[in-house]
C-alpha positions in Angstrom: 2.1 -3.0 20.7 1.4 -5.2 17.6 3.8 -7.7 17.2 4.9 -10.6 14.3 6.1 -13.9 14.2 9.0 -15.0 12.6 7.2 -17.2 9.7 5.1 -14.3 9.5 7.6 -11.8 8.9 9.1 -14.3 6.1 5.9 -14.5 4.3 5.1 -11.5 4.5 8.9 -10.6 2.8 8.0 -13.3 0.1 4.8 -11.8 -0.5 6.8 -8.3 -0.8 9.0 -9.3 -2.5 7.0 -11.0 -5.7 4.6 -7.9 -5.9 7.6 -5.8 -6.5 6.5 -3.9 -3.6 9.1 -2.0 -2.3 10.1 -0.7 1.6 7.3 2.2 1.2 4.6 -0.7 1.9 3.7 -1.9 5.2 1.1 -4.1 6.8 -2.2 -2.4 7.4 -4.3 -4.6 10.3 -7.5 -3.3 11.2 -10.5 -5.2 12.6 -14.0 -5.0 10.9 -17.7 -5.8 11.9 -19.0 -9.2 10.5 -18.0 -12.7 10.4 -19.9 -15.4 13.1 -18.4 -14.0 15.8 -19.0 -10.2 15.1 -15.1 -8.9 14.5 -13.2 -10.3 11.8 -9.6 -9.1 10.7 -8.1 -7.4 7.8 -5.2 -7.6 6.7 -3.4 -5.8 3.2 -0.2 -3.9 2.2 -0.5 -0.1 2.5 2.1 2.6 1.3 0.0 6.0 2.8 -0.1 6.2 6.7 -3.5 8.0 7.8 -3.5 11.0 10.7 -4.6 8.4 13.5 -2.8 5.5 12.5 -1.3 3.8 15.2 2.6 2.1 14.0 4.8 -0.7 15.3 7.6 -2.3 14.4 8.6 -5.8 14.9 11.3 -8.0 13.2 11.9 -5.1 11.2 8.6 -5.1 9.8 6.3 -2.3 9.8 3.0 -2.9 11.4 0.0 -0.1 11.2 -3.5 -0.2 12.7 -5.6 2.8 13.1 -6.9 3.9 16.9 -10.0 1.8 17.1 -8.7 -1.4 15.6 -5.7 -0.8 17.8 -8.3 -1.6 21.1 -9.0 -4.6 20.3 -5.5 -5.7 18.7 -3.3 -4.6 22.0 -0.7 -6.9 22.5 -1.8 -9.0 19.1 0.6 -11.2 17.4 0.1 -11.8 13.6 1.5 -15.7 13.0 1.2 -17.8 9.9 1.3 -21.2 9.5 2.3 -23.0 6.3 0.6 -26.8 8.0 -2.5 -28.5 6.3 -4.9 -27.5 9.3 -5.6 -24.1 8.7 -2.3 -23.0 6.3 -2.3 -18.7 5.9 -1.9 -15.9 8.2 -3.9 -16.1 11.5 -4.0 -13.7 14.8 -2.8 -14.7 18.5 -5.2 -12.1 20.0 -5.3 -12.2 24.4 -7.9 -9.7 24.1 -10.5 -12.0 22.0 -12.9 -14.1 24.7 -14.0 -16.3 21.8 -13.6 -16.8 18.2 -15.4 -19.0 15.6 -14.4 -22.3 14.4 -12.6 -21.1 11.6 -10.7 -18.6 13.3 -11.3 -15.8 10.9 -13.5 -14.0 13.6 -13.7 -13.3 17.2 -15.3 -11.2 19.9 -14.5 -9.5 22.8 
């Protein structure tokens, strides 16, 4: 299961909402090679599942991930914080065993 938290889901509504994008779009989370730590996230707003895709829904929002992203994103929880330290949308990911400083990668 992917999950969301709740100033997550409200960005992410906000952000929905002032593209004009409509219900059809979703959140698309997959993981990628690179960064310091060798994984990094990625994170966009898709309209056109794919044949593997692997969906969730939390909070009424519509999360998608395709098979292997979905390994290492069991039980994931996209957050977002709107602070000074580190303001955007991060990942609360039990399965990373370390991430860089930054946050914006991680390994398992």
């Amino acid at each position: 299961m992917l999950y969301i938290s709740e100033q997550a889901k409200e960005k992410v509504e906000a952000l929905r909402e002032k593209s004009g994008l409509g219900d059809a779009f979703f959140i698309r989370v997959s993981v990628v090679g690179g960064g310091c730590s060798g994984l990094s996230y990625d994170l966009d707003f898709d309209s056109e599942p794919k044949p593997m895709d692997q969906v969730f829904e939390d909070k009424g929002v519509k999360l998608v991930t395709d098979l292997r992203s979905f390994l290492y994103l069991c039980d994931t929880t996209l957050d977002f914080s709107g602070g000074l330290n580190g303001k955007g949308f991060h990942f609360v990911n039990p399965n990373a065993a370390r991430s860089c400083a930054c946050g914006e990668s991680f390994a398992v």
